[in-house]
C-alpha positions as CSV (number, residue, x, y, z in Angstrom):
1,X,103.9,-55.1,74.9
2,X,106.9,-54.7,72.4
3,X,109.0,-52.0,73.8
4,X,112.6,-50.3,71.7
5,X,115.4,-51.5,73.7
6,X,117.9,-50.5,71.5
7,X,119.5,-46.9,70.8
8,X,118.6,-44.9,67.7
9,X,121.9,-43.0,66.3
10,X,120.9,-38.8,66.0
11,X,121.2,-38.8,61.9
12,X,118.6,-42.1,62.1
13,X,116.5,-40.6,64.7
14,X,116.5,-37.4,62.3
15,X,115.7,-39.4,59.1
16,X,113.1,-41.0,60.4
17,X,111.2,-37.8,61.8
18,X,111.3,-36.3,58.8
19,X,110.2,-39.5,57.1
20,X,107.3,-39.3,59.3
21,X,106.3,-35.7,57.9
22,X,105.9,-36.7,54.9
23,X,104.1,-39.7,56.1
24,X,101.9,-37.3,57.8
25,X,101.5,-35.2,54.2
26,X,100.9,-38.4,52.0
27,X,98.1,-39.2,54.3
28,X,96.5,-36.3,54.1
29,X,96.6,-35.5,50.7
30,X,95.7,-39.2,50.3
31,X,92.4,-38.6,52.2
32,X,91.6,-35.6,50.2
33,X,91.6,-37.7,46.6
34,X,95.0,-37.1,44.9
35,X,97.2,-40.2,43.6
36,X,100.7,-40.0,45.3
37,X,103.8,-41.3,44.4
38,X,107.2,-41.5,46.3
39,X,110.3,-41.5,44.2
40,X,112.9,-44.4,44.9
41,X,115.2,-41.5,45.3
42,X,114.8,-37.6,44.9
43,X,118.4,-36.6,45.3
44,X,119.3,-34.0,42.7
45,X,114.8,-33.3,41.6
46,X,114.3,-32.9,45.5
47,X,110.7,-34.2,45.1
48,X,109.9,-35.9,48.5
49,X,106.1,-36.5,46.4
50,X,104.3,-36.7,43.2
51,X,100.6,-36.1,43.1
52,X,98.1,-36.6,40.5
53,X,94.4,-35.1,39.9
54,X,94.6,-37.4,36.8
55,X,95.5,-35.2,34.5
56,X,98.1,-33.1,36.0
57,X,101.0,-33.6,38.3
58,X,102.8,-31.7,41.2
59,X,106.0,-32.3,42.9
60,X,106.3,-31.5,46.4
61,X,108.8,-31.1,48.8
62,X,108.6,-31.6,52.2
63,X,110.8,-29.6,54.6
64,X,111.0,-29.4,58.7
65,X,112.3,-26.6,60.9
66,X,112.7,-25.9,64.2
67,X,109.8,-23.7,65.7
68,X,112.1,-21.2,67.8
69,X,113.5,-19.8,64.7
70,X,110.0,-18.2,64.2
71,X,107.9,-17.7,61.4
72,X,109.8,-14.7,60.3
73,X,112.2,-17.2,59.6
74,X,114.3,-17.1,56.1
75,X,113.7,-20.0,54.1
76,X,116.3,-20.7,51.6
77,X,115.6,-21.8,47.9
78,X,116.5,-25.5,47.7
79,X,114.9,-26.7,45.2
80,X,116.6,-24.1,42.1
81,X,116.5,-25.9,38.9
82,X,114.4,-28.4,39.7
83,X,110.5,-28.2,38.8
84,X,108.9,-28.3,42.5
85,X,105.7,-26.9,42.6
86,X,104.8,-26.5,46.0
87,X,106.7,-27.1,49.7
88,X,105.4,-28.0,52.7
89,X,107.2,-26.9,56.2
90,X,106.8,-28.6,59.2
91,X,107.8,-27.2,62.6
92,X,109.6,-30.0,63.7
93,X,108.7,-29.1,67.8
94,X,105.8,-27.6,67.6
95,X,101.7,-27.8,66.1
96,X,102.3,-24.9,63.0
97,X,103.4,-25.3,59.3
98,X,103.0,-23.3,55.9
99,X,102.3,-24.7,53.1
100,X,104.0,-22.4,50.2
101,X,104.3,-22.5,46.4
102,X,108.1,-22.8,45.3
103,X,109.6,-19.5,44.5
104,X,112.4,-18.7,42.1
105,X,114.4,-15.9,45.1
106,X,117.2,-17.4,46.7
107,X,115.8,-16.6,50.5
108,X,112.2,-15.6,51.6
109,X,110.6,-15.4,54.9
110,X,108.4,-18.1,55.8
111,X,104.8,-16.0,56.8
112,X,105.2,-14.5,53.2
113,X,102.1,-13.0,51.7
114,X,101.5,-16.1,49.6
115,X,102.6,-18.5,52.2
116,X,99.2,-20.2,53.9
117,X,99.8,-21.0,57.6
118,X,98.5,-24.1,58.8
119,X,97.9,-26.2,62.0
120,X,99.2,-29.5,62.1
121,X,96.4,-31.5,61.3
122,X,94.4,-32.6,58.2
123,X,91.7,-30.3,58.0
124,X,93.7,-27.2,58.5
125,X,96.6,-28.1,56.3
126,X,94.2,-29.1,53.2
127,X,92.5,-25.8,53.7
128,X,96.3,-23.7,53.3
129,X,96.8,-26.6,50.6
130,X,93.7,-25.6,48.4
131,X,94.4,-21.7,48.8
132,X,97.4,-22.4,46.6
């Protein structure tokens, strides 16, 4: 059985769980019918994902955080200027995420009134996805 014998430096090991989350949310979103795309590079449009109906398109950035903070946990506005649609946040250590659309305030907390809470699998997060 192959086994990792090698050690994974901490800003790999973070890249690549973050990778994974928006693995996790092509998949889903995948499953559920939209066309995705991944840009080469988002730095500067931070768009981690492009989807399509056909028609229309929707950038969507996917962000992690650590669950201790809470959800009354700030988020801050990083994608000013750019034309994200929606963001997805992961808890990065435990089974919870919201899915929320982008908003134009510099901060706002996370369980916001137009924020839809998910669990961390594909039925719950495409239900908070379609309340959008």
């Amino acid at each position: 059985m192959p086994r990792r014998l090698t050690a994974t430096k901490d800003g790999t090991h973070k890249a690549l769980k973050n990778t994974a989350f928006e693995s996790r949310t092509i998949s889903w979103l995948m499953q559920d019918g939209w066309q995705l795309f991944t840009p080469v590079l988002d730095h500067g449009h931070q768009t981690d994902i492009l989807i399509s109906d056909g028609p229309n398109y929707h950038r969507v950035q996917v962000k992690t955080i650590d669950s201790k903070d809470g959800e009354e946990k700030e988020i801050e506005n990083k994608w000013k200027d750019s034309h994200v649609n929606v963001v997805v946040v992961f808890t990065r250590n435990s089974n919870w995420g919201y899915v929320i659309p982008a908003f134009k305030e510099k901060k706002r907390k996370l369980n916001h009134s137009e924020h839809q809470r998910f669990e961390q699998n594909k039925t719950s997060f495409l239900k908070a996805f379609h309340k959008l």
